[in-house]
C-alpha positions, 0 to 999 in steps of 0.5 A, spaced: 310 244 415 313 237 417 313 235 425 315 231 430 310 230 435 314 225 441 312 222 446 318 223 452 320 220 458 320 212 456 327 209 457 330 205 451 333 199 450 337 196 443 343 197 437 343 202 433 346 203 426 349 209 424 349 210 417 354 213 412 358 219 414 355 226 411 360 230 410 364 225 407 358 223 402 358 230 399 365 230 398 366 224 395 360 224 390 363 231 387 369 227 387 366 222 381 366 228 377 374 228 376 373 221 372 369 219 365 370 212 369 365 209 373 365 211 381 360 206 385 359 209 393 357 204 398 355 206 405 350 213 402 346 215 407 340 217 404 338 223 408 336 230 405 342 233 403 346 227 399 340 226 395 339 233 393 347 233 391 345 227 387 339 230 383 343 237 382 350 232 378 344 228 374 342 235 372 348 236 370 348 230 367 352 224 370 349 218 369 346 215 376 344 209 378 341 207 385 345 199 386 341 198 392 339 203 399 345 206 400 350 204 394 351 208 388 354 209 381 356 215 378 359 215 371 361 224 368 363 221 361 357 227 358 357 233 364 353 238 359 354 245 360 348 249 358 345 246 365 349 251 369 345 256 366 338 254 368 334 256 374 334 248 375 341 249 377 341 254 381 335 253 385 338 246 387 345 249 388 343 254 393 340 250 397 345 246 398 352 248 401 355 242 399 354 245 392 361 248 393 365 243 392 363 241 385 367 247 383 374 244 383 372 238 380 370 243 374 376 247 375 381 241 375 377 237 368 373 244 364 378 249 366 371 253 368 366 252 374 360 257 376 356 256 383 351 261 386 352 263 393 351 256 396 346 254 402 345 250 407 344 252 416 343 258 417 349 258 423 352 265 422 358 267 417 360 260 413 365 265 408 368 261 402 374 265 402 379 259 403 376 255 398 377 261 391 385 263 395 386 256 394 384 256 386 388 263 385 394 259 387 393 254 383 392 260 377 385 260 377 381 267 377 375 268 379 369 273 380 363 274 384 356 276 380 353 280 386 347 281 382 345 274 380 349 272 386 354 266 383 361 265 383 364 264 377 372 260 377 376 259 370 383 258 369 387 256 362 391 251 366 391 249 374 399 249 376 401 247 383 403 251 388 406 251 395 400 255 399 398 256 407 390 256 408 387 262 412 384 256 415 383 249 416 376 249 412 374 242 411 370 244 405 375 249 403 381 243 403 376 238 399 375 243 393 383 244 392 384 238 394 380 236 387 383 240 384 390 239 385 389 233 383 390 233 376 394 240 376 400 241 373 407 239 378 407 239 386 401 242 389 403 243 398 397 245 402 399 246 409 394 247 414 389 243 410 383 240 415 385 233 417 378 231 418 377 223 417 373 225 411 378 228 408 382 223 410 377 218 407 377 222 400 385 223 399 384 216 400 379 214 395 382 220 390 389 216 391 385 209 388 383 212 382 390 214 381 391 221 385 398 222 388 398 225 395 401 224 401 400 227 408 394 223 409 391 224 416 396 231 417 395 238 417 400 238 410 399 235 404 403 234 399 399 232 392 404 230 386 399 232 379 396 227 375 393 227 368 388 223 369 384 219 374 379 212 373 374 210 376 374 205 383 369 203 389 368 207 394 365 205 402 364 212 407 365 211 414 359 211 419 358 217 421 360 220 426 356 225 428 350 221 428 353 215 434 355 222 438 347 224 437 346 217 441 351 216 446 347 223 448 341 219 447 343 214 452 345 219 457 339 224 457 333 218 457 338 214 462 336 208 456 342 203 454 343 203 447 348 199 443 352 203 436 354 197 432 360 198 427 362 205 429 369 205 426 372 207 434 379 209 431 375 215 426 371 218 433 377 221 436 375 226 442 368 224 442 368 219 446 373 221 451 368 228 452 362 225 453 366 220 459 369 228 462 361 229 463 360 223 467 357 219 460 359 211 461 362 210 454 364 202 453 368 200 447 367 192 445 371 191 439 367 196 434 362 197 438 360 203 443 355 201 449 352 206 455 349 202 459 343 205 463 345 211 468 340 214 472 346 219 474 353 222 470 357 227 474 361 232 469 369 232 471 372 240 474 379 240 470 385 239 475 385 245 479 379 245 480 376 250 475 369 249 471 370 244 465 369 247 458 367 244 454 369 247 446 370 246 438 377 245 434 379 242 428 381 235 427 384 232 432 379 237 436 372 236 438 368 236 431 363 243 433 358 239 430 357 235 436 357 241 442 349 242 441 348 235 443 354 236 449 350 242 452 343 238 453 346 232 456 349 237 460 343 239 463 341 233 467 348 232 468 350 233 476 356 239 476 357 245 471 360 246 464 362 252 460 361 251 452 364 254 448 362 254 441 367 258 437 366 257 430 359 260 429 356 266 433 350 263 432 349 255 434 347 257 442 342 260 440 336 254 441 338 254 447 332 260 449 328 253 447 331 248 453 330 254 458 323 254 456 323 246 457 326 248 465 334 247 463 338 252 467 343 255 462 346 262 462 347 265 455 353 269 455 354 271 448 353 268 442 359 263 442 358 261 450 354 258 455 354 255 461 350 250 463 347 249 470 346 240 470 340 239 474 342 231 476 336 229 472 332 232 479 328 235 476 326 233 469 325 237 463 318 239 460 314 237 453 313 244 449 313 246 442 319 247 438 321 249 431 329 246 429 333 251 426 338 247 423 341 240 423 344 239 430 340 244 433 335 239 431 338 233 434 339 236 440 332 239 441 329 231 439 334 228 445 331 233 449 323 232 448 325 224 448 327 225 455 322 230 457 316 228 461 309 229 456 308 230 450 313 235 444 312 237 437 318 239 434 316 243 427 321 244 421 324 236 421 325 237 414 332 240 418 333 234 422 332 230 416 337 233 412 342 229 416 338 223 419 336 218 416 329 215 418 332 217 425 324 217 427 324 210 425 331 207 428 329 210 434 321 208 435 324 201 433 328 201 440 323 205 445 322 211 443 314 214 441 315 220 436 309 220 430 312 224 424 306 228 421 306 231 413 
């Protein structure tokens, strides 16, 4: 198994870059699939889970070619069916929950799409139930194979249709979206998600000749059209990434420089980390934190404890909140977290406590951080990441602790970063990847 073994306690000092948005990538690169035209899309990151989505449309027969680093073409001119059959399809798709959103396309542009139950971290419940009501609306049927575990969708022809979604699944709202597109009539999806990478992927849907409007709100309006072409697509730096380094800065007291981090696109997460006494600095579009050896978090305006808690867009990204509560730890104050949308992503925490961090578990959604003002500085231990942002998280805090860690299972790590070890050694850092 993969590990990282860090070195901590060394201040950093230097820029950083973030790269293409993840969740966008996914998106996008399923989107391609609407069109037998070329689709190229620059700003790729090159991270675990982009590159098994690409290895899984190759498989089923795109034609992809790799331009540069980070920049791809996509032409779905010959999608060959028999593949959806195979153990190659399945093994790949369900290790990957971004597989999900290829459904739509197929539903849009072969009238049928199977998928099996899709991966991804292991979080607590992720349903897929917003994603099959909004085909159904749309005039598709589907059923679930619980033997072979797989979904399977059909419809003779996709009609536009007004619907309310149970929830502001981005995913959710990804695939109906794509699917909309080439419907028949006018489709409205109220309570869509409104997340920069929809925005991002309306935006390039509509390029290639879609209809929608609404963009950036939580309703949608998409007038179907009967054929889309190809175009040229840039993902946006990824937001979640420049979080993870704002909360590098504070925990190693290290001042760091985010380049090009499109301002406009981060929303609240500036501002969050300010509320926890972070020193956030915008030079026209890039972030800099300057060396803190202390950061107060702010009580509310009565007096309360801050909580710090998840949202759908424009709320706080809950991709983030495992980054805000190490910071948190050396932070001087209190602050309650609240993770709302899954019951299992505090759960490393028992890891920071091992480390010396002050931190009340309250119940799977809720725990309230101790911040010990970096007075007594968290200890090296051994560790193993459980999932993407849990990974980050555990890396910031052996980074900042004193003596050498090892964070085992990177892989999780590495499927949202790119040669994050490498970034980071070349600023400062002292992490040793072994194979």
């Amino acid at each position: 198994m993969s590990r990282f073994v860090i070195t901590g306690g060394k201040r950093l000092k230097g820029g950083l870059c973030p790269q293409g948005a993840k969740n966008e990538a996914l998106q996008v690169i399923c989107a391609a699939l609407l069109t037998q035209e070329e689709v190229i899309i620059t700003n790729v990151p090159e991270i675990l889970d982009v590159l098994k989505l690409i290895e899984l449309v190759e498989g089923m027969g795109v034609k992809v070619e790799r331009l540069a680093r980070g920049e791809f073409a996509f032409c779905a001119s010959d999608i060959d069916f028999r593949y959806f059959e195979t153990e190659d399809f399945y093994n790949k798709a369900v290790s990957l929950r971004g597989s999900i959103m290829i459904l739509g396309p197929l539903l849009a542009i072969h009238g049928s799409g199977v998928i099996p139950k899709p991966g991804g971290d292991k979080i607590g419940r992720r349903r897929l139930d917003t994603h099959f009501l909004g085909f159904e609306r749309l005039g598709a049927t589907f059923e679930y194979d619980a033997l072979n575990g797989c979904f399977k969708a059909f419809a003779t022809k996709l009609k536009g249709n007004y619907m309310l979604l149970d929830e502001a699944s981005v995913t959710g709202t990804a695939n109906i979206i794509m699917a909309a597109v080439l419907a028949e009539g006018v489709t409205t999806i109220y309570n869509a998600a409104c997340e920069p990478y929809i925005q991002q992927l309306c935006l390039m849907l509509n390029s290639m000749g879609a209809k929608i409007s609404g963009i950036a709100s939580n309703l949608l309006t998409i007038e179907g059209v009967k054929k889309l072409h190809g175009c040229r697509h840039r993902c946006l730096p990824d937001m979640i990434e420049v979080g993870s380094y704002i909360g590098l800065a504070a925990m190693t007291r290290s001042e760091i420089t985010i380049k090009n981090v499109n301002i406009r696109q981060l929303g609240l997460i500036p501002d969050a980390f300010r509320k926890l006494g972070v020193r956030v600095e915008e030079r026209d579009d890039d972030l800099y934190i300057p060396r803190q050896e202390h950061y107060m978090i702010e009580d509310f305006i009565d007096g309360s404890i801050l909580t710090v808690s998840d949202a759908p867009w424009p709320g706080l990204t809950p991709d983030l909140l495992s980054v805000f509560l190490v910071v948190a730890t050396q932070a001087k104050g209190s602050v309650l977290i609240h993770q709302k949308m899954f019951e299992s992503r505090l759960f490393f925490v028992d890891k920071l406590i091992d480390m010396g961090a002050k931190i009340i578990l309250c119940d799977p959604h809720r725990a309230t951080v101790i911040g010990q003002n970096h007075e007594s500085q968290l200890r090296a231990t051994k560790m193993t990441s459980p999932d993407i942002r849990a990974g980050i998280a555990l890396l910031i805090a052996a980074l900042s602790a004193k003596g050498v860690s090892s964070i085992h299972n990177i892989d999780q790590i590495d499927r949202g970063y790119e040669n994050i070890d490498v970034k980071l050694n070349a600023i400062g850092a002292d992490i040793k990847r072994y194979m």
